[in-house]
C-alpha positions in Angstrom: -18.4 -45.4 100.9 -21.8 -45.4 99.4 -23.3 -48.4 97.4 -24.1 -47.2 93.8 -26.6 -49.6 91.9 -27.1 -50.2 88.6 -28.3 -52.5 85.9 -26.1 -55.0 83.9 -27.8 -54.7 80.1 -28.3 -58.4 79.5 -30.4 -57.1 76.1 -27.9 -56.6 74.0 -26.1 -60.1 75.1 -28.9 -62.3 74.3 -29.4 -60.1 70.9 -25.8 -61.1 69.9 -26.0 -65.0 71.3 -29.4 -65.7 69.0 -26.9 -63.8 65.9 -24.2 -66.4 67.1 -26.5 -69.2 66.4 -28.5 -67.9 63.4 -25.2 -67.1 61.1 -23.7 -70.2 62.8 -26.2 -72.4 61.2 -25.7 -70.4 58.1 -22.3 -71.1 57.7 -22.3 -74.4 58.7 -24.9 -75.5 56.1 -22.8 -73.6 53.4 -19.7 -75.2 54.3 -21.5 -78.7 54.4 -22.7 -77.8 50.8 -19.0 -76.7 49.7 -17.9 -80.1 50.9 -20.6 -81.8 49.1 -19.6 -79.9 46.1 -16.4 -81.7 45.7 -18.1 -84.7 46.0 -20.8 -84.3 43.8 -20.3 -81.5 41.4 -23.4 -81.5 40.2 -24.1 -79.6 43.7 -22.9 -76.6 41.7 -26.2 -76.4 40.4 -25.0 -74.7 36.9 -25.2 -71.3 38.0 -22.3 -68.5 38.7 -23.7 -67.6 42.6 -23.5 -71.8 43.4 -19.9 -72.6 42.3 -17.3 -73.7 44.9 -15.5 -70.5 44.0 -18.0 -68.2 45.4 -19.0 -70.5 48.5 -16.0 -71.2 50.0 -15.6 -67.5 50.7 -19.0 -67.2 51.8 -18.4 -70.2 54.5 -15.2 -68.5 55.5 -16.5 -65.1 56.0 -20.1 -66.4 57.5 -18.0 -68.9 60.2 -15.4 -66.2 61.0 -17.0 -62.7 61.2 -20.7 -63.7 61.7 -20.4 -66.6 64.0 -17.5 -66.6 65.3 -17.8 -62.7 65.5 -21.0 -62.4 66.8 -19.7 -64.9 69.7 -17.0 -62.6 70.9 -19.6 -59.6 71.5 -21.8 -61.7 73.1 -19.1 -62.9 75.5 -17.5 -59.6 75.7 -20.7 -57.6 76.3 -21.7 -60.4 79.2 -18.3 -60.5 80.8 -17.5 -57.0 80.6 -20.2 -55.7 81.8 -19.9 -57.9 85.2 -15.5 -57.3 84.7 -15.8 -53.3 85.5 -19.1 -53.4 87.9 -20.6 -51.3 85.3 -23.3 -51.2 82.5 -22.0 -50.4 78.7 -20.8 -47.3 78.1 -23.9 -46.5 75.9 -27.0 -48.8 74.7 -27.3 -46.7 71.5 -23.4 -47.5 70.6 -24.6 -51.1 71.9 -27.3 -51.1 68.8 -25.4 -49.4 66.0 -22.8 -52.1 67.0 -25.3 -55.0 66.6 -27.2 -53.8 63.4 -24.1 -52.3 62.3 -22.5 -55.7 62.4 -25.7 -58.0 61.2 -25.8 -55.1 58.0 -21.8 -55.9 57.4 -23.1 -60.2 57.6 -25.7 -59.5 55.0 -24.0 -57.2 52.5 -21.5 -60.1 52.6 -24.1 -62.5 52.1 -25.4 -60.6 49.1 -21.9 -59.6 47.5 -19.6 -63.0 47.4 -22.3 -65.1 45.9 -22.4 -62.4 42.8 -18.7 -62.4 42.6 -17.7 -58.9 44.0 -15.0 -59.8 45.6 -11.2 -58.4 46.1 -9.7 -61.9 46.5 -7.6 -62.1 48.9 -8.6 -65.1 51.3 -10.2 -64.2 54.7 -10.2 -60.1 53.3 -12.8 -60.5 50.4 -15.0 -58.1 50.8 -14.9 -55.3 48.8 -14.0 -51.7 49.8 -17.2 -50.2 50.8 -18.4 -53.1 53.1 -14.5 -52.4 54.4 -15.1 -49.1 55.2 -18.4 -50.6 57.0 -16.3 -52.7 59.4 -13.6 -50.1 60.2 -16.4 -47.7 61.4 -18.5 -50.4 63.3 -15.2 -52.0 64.5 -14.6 -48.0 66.1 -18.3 -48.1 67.6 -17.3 -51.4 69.5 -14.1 -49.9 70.8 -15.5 -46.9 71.9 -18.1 -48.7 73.7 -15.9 -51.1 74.9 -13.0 -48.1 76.6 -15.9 -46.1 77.8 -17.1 -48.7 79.9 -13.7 -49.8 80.9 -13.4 -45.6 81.9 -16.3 -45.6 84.4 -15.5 -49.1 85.9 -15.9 -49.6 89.5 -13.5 -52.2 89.7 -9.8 -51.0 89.9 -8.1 -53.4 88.1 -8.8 -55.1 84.6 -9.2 -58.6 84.9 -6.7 -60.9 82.4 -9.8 -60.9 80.0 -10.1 -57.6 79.4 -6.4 -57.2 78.3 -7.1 -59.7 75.4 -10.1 -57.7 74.6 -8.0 -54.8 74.5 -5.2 -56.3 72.5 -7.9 -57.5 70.2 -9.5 -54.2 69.4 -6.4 -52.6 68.4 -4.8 -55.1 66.7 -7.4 -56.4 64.6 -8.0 -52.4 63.8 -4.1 -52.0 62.3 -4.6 -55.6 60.8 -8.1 -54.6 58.5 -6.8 -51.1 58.1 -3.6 -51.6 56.7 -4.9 -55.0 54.7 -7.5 -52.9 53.1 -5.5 -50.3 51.1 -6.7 -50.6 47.5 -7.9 -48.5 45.2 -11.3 -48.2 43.7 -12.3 -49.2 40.2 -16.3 -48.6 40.7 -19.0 -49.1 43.5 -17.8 -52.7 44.0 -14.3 -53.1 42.1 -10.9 -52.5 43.5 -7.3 -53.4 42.8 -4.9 -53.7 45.6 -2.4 -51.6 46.5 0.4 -53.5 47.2 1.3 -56.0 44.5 2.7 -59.9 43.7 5.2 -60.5 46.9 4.2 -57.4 49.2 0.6 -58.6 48.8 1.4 -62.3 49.8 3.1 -60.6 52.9 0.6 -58.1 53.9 -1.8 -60.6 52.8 -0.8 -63.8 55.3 0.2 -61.1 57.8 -3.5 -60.2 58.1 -4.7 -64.2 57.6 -2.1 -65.3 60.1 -3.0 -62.8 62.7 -6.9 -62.8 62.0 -6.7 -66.7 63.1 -4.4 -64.8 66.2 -6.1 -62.0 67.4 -10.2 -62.9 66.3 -10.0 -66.4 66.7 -8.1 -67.0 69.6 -7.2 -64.0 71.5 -10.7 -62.9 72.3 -11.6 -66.3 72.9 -8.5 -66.7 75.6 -10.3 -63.2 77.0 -13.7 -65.7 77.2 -12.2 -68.8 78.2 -10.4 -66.8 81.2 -14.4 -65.9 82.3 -16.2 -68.6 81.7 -14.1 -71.5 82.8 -13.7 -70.0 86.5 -17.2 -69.1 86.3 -18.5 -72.7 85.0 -16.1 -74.7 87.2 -17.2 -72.0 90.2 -13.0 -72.2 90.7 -10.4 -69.2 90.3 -7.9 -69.1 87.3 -5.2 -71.4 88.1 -2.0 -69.2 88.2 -2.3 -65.3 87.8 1.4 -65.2 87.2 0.9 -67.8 84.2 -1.6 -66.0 82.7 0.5 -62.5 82.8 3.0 -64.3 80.6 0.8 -65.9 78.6 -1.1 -62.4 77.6 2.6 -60.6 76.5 4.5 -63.2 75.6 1.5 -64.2 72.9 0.6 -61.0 71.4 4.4 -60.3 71.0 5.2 -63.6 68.9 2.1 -64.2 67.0 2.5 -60.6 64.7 5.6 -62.6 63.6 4.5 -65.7 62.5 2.3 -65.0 59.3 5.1 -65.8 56.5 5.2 -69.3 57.4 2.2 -69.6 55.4 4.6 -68.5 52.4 7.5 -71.1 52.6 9.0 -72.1 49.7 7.7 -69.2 47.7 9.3 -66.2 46.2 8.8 -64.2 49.5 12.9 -63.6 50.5 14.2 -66.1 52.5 15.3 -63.9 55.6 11.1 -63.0 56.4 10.7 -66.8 55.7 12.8 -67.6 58.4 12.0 -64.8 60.5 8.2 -66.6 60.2 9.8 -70.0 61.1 11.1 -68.7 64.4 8.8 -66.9 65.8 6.4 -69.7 65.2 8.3 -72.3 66.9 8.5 -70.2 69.8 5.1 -69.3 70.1 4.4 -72.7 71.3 5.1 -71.9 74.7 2.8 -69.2 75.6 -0.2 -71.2 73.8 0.7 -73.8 75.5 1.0 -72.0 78.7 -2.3 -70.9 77.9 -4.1 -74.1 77.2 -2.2 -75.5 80.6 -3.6 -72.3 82.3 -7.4 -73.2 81.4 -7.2 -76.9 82.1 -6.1 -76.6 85.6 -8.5 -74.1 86.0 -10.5 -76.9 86.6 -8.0 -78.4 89.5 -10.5 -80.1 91.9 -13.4 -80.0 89.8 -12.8 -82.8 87.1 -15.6 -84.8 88.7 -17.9 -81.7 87.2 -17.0 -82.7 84.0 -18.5 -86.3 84.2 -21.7 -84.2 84.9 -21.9 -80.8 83.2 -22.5 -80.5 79.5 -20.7 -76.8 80.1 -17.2 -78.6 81.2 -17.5 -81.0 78.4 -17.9 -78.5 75.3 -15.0 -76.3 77.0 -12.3 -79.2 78.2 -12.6 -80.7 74.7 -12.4 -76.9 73.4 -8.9 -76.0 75.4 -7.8 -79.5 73.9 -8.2 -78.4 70.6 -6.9 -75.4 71.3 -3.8 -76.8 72.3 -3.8 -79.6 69.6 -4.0 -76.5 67.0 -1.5 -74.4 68.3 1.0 -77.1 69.0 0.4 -78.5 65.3 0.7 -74.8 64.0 4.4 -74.5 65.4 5.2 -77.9 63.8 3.8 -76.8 60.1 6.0 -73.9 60.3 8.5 -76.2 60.4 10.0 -76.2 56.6 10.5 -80.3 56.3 6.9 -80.4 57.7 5.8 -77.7 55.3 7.0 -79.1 52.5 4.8 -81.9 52.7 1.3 -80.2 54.3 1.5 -76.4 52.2 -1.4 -77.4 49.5 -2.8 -79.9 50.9 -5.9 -81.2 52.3 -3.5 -81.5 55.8 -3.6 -77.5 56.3 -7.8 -77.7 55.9 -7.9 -80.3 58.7 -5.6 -78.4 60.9 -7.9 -75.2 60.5 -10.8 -77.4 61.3 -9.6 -78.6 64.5 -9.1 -75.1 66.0 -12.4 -73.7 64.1 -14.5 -76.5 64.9 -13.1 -77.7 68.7 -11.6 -74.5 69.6 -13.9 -71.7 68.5 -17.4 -73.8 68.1 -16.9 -76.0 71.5 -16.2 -72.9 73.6 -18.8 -70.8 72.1 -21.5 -74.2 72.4 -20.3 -74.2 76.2 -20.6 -70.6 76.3 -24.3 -70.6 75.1 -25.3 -73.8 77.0 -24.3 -71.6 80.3 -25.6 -68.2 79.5 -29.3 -68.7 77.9 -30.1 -70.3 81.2 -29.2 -67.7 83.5 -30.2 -64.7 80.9 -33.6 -66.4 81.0 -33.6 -67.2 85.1 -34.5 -71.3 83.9 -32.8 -74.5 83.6 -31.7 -75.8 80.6 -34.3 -77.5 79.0 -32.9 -80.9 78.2 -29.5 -81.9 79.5 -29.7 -85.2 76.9 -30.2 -83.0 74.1 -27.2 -81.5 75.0 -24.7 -84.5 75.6 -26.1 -85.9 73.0 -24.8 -82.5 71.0 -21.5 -83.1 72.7 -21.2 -86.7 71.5 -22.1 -85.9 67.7 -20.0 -82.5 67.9 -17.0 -84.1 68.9 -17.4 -87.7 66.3 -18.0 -84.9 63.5 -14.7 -83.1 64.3 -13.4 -86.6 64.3 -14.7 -87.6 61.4 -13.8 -84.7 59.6 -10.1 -84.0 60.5 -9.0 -87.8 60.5 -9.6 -87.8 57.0 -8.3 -84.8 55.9 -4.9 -85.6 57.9 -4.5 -88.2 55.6 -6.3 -87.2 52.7 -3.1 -84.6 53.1 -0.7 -87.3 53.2 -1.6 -88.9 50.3 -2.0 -86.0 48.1 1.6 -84.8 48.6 2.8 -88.3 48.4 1.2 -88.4 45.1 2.2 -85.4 43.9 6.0 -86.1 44.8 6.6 -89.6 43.7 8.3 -90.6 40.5 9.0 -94.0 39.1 12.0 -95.8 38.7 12.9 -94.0 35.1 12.4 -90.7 36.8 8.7 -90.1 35.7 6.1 -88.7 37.7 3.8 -91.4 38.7 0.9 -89.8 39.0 -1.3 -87.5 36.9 -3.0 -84.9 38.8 -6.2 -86.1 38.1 -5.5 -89.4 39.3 -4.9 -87.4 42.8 -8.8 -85.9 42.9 -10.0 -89.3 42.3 -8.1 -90.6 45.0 -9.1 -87.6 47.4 -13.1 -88.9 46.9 -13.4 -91.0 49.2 -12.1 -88.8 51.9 -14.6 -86.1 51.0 -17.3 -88.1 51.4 -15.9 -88.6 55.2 -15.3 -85.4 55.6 -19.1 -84.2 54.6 -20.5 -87.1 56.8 -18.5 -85.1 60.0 -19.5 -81.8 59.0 -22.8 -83.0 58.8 -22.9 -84.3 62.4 -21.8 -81.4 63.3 -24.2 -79.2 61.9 -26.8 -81.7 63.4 -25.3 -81.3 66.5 -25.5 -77.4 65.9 -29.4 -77.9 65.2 -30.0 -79.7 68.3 -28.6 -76.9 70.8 -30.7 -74.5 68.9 -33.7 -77.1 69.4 -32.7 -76.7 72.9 -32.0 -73.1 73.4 -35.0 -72.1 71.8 -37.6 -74.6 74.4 -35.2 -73.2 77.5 -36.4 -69.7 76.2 -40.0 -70.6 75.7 -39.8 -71.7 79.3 -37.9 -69.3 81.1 -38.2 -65.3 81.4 -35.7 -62.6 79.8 -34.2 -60.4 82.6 -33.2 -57.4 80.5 -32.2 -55.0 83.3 -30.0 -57.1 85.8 -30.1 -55.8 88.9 -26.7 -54.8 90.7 -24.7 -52.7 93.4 -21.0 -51.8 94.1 -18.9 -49.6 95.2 -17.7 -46.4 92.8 -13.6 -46.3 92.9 -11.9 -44.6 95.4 -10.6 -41.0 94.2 -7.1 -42.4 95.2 -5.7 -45.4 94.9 -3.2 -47.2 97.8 -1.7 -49.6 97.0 -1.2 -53.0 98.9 2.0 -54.2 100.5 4.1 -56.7 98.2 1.5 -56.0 95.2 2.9 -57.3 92.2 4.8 -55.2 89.8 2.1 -55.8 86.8 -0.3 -54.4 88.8 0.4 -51.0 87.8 -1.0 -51.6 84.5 -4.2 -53.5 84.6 -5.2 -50.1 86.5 -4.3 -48.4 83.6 -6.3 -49.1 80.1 -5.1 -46.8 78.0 -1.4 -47.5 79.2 -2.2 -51.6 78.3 -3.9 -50.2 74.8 -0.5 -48.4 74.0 1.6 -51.0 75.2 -0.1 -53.7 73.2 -0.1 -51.3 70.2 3.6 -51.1 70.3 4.4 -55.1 70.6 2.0 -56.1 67.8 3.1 -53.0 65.5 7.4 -54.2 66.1 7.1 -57.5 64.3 4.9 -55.8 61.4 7.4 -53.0 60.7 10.7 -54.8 60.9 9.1 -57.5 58.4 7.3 -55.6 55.6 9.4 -52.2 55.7 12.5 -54.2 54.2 10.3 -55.8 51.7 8.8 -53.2 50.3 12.0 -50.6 50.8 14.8 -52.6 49.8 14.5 -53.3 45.5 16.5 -56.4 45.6 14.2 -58.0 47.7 12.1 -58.4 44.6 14.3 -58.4 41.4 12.6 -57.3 38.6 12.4 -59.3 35.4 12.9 -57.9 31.8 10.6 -59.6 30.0 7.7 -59.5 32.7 5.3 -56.7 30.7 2.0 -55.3 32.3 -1.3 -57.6 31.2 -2.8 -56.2 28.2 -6.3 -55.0 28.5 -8.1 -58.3 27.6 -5.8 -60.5 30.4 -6.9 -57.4 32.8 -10.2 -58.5 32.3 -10.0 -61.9 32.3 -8.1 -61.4 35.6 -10.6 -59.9 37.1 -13.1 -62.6 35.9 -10.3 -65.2 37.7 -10.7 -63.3 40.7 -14.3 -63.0 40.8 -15.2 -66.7 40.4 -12.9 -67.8 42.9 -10.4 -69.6 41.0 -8.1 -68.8 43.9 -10.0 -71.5 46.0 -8.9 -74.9 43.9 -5.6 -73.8 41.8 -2.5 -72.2 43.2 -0.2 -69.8 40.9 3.4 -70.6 42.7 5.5 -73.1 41.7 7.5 -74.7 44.7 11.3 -75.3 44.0 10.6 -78.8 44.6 12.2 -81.3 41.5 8.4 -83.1 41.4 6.7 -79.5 40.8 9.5 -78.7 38.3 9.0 -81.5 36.5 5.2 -81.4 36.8 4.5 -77.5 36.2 7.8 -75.9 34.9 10.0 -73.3 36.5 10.1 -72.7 40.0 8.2 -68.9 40.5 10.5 -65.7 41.0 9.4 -62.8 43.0 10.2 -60.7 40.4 7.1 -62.7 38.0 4.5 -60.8 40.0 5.3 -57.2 40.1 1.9 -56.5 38.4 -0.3 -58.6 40.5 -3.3 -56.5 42.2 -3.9 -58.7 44.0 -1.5 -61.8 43.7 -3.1 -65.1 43.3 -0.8 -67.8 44.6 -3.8 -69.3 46.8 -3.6 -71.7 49.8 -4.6 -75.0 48.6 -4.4 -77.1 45.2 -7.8 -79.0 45.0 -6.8 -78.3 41.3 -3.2 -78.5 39.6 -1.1 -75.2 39.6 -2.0 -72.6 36.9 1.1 -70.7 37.0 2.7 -71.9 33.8 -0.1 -73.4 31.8 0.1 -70.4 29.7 0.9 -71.9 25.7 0.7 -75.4 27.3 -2.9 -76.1 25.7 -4.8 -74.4 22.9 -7.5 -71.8 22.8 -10.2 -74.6 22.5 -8.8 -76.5 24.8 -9.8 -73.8 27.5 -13.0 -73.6 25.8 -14.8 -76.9 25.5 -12.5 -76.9 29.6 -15.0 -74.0 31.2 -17.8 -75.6 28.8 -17.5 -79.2 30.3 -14.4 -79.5 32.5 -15.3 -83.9 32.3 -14.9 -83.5 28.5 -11.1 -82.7 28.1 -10.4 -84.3 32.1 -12.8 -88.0 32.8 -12.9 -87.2 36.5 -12.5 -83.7 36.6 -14.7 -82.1 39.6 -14.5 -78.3 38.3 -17.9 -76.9 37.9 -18.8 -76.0 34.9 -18.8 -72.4 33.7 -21.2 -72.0 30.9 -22.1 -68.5 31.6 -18.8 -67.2 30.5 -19.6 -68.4 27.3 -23.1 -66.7 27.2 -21.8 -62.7 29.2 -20.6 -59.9 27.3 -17.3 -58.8 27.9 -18.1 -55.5 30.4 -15.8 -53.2 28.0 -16.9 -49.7 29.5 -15.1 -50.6 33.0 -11.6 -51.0 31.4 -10.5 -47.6 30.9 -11.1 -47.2 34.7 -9.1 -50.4 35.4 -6.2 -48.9 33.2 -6.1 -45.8 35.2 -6.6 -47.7 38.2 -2.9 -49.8 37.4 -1.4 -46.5 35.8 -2.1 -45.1 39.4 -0.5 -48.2 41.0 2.6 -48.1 39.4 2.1 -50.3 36.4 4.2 -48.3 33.6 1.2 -48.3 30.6 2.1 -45.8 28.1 0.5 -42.2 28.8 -3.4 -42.1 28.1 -3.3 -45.7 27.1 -6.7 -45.7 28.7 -8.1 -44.2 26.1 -7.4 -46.5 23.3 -7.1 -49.8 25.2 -10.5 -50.7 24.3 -9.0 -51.3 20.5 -5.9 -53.7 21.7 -8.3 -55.3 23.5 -10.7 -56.2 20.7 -8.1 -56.9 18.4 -6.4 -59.4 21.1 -10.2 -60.8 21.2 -10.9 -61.2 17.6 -7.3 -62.7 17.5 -8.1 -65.7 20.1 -12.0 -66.0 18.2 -10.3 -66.5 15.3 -8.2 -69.4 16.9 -11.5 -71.0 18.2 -12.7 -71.0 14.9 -10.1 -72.8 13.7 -11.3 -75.5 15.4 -14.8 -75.3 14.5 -15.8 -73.2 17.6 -17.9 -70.0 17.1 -18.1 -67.5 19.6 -18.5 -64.0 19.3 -14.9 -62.0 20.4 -17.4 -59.8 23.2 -17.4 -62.8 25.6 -16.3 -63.2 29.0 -14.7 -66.8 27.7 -12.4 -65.1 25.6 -11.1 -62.8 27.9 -10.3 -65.9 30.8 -8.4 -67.6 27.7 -6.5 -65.0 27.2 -5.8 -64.6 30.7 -4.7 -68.6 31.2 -2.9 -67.9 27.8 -0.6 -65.4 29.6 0.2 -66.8 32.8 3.9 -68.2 32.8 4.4 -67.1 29.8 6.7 -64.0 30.3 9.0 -66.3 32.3 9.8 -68.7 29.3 10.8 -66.1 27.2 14.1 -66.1 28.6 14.3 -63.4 31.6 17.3 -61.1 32.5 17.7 -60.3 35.7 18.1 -56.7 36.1 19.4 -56.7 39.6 
């Protein structure tokens, strides 16, 4: 059979590693600065685009989709390439990925800092930057199929079915994710509402974490290990399992991230399960990698590549062992809030995802530009600060975590809480401080390898056009005597697309149909009315500083969040909730009953000079709500945008909410000037207070159950 040669396109892999290191700095430094912030909140600087609210999603989204992101393409465009014996599909889908994807970083970069945001953690950008990644996300597939279509290698290596399963399940996760509805340019509400949102919501965080974080980088780590340890995967059979068995459970396992909320019991412990058991095929995994390196653990002593990528399968496995066990409801009860839940993220973020893509880099610049790496010292000494900083960051937070729930929970012997909240954040200090000192090695460490990468370019020379030969595939295929059964369908892509499809889209259906078909999964609640037109907009003003971030809106039924916040939260309370706003952390108390609790001024001189009504409070200040006009014109759109949702305002109401809204706003100026606070009734302030105001409020007024 005749040779065919061809050129690997190693362009397009070294455009996506520099990416991988520029937005990693980028979101490094910005998480540094959030931590900081906490510490010091003077870091907020006094402006809307620096407050916590607004970086914390701008960390997230820069770590995830541009770092992290940009390390899967470069890893799949490398691997894949040299996978099928074939060049991409097409270098002009190859650049409208790239630019595509850098234009989707930067538009996110330029939005979340200026508060257009939907709010929904790990999904907040808004709906035409959405649209932007569904249609880049296509260009990758297609790319990414069409090279897999002219292969010259029969059968798909164990990579490429993770790279497969994470194309199409990471399509149905931002497609269905992203229904809402558009207000304006940069405004949308939701579709789904209060306990359907939480669902579809952690469905989509869960199994981002699943199928970008991890199931691409299981696709990388099956490459690079074998490659860097110059030794064959350790079991075949092993890794078969490990591919179905995880793409199968994980889909499930997003509602343990709701325990102890409103969402029905039955998905609750549907979440539980399915967690628990997918400890096995992560584990299987992680055992999978690390005796890939059977034979060559004298390597490791040696090679800065084995170090970044044993201690990066460790964390792997610590993450995904540590998952399983905060599923756990006992567990739960003590971690869901806390400072505990940030750590465990950390470890698989930091380890799992930064170690492998380090070890990645550290191995691939060298042999894109036909050199040596420049300094080996450099590079251990990145491994030693790296892996301290993850130290130093996690162990804190573990039990920073600890001590905030035990706080929270304890009550003297008269039955008193012990502890006010307040007394909690000051307690929490000294662990931020720790935690900033381990994020800053790390970013140090992050600094270094780019020191390093960029004199190991300077000295070496690109190859763009690698040079390479094999053997088209044979028209027919024979098969081999005693060939496993699987075989059959790593030679068929499509087949393996389908098949994957189907597994992922079983554990979606059975648990959100029921939830959103079956009406007493969410009981509705007399006395819970739509938000008038001022809370709308104060809402929205919620949403768009982040508020989310610091201050959860779900009261546990716990006794020591009873007696601390009110009554436990009822599914039925958030019917009206585009998007909900229970959040995923308590950096701040719980907001979801301090409706009536404190008055109109209180709020006030609170976003003024949060120190001035709590000493130690480290809330930013938010002056400029005090200063903008109330954007009026947008709230006949938002009305028809919740009429169109399902929220029951009375016909045309948009046409005269404007005038229930100013008379709300003169009501709650005229309260502020009762004690001796003047502010016009046009201010953003006033419509947040009226917001706080509400929440929790419908609840107290003594709810009847309808069903």
């Amino acid at each position: 059979m005749e040779i065919e040669r061809f050129r690997y396109d190693n362009k397009i892999v070294k455009q996506f590693a520099f990416a991988t290191i520029l937005w990693g700095l980028v979101g490094m430094l910005v998480g540094v600065w959030a931590a900081l912030q906490l510490v010091y909140p003077a870091l907020n600087l006094g402006i809307s685009q620096t407050t916590f609210g607004r970086l914390r999603p701008l960390h997230t989204n820069a770590v995830i989709f541009a770092f992290v992101g940009n390390g899967i393409f470069m890893g799949v465009y490398y691997s894949l390439q040299r996978l099928c014996k074939a060049r991409m599909f097409s270098d002009l889908l190859s650049k409208i990925h790239f630019w595509g994807w850098q234009l989707i970083i930067v538009s996110a970069a330029l939005t979340l800092p200026f508060g257009f945001t939907t709010g929904k953690e790990y999904a907040e950008l808004e709906w035409p930057i959405d649209i932007a990644i569904a249609l880049i996300w296509v260009v990758f597939g297609w790319n990414m199929f069409g090279t897999i279509i002219k292969r010259r290698e029969r059968h798909l290596y164990v990579a490429i079915w993770f790279f497969i399963a994470t194309f199409v399940t990471v399509a149905m996760l931002h497609i269905v994710n992203s229904f809402e509805i558009p207000v304006s340019f940069m405004k949308s509400y939701s579709w789904y509402a209060g306990v359907q949102d939480a669902l579809v919501q952690w469905w989509y965080g869960h199994n981002a974490v699943a199928f970008f974080l991890t199931t691409p980088y299981l696709g990388l780590m099956y490459y690079f290990i074998p490659k860097a340890a110059n030794r064959p995967v350790y079991s075949y059979r092993l890794s078969i399992i490990h591919f179905w068995a995880l793409i199968f459970l994980y889909i499930w396992a997003g509602p343990h991230h709701l325990l102890y909320t409103a969402l029905p019991d039955w998905a609750q412990s549907l979440g539980v399960v399915f967690s628990i058991m997918l400890l096995a095929p992560s584990w299987g995994g992680m055992i999978n990698g690390l005796l890939t390196l059977r034979g060559a653990w004298d390597k490791v002593r040696e090679d800065v590549v084995l170090k970044f990528m044993v201690v990066a399968i460790t964390a792997y496995g610590m993450a995904t062992f540590e998952g399983p066990m905060l599923s756990l409801k006992s567990v739960n009860a003590i971690s869901h809030f806390t400072d505990w839940t940030i750590a465990h993220v950390h470890v698989g973020a930091l380890g799992w995802n930064g170690f492998l893509t380090f070890g990645i880099l550290y191995w691939l610049i060298p042999r894109l530009f036909q050199t040596d790496l420049y300094s080996k010292k450099l590079a251990n000494w990145h491994f030693w600060l790296g892996t301290l900083g993850i130290l130093f960051y996690a162990v804190p937070m573990y039990w920073a975590g600890f001590e905030q729930s035990k706080m929270w929970k304890q009550f003297t012997e008269e039955g008193q809480l012990q502890y006010q909240f307040i007394e909690t954040v000051v307690r929490m200090k000294p662990f931020y401080v720790l935690r900033s000192v381990g994020g800053t090695m790390y970013l140090i460490g992050a600094i270094m390898m780019t020191y390093n990468l960029i004199k190991t370019v300077k000295i070496g020379t690109f190859l763009a056009d690698e040079e390479a030969e094999a053997a088209p595939l044979a028209a027919v295929y024979k098969e081999h005597n005693e060939e496993h059964w699987h075989r059959w369908i790593e030679r068929r892509p499509v087949q393996l697309l389908l098949l994957s499809l189907g597994l992922v889209l079983v554990g979606g259906v059975i648990e959100m149909v029921p939830t959103f078909l079956i009406e007493s999964n969410i009981p509705t609640i007399a006395s819970v009315k739509p938000y008038t037109p001022l809370e709308l907009q104060g809402r929205d003003i919620y949403v768009r500083e982040g508020c989310y971030t610091c201050h959860s809106q779900m009261v546990r039924p716990f006794r020591s969040e009873t007696a601390r916040y009110g009554e436990y939260s009822k599914a039925g309370e958030f019917i009206y909730d585009h998007p909900f706003q229970w959040g995923s952390k308590r950096t701040g108390p719980d907001l979801a009953r301090i409706g009536g609790k404190y008055p109109d001024s209180w709020h006030y001189n609170h976003m003024l000079e949060p120190t001035s009504m709590a000493e130690y409070s480290i809330m930013p200040n938010y002056v400029w709500l005090l200063d903008n006009n109330l954007d009026t014109a947008s709230t006949p759109g938002k009305i028809r945008a919740m009429t169109t949702l399902g929220v029951p305002y009375p016909k045309d109401y948009d046409r005269i909410a404007n005038k229930d809204l100013m008379k709300q706003a003169n009501e709650i100026a005229a309260n502020l000037k009762n004690d001796k606070i003047e502010t016009a009734s046009d201010k953003e302030i006033v419509a947040i207070i009226a917001y706080l105001q509400r929440l929790g409020k419908d609840i107290k007024a003594q709810p009847v159950i309808k069903n």
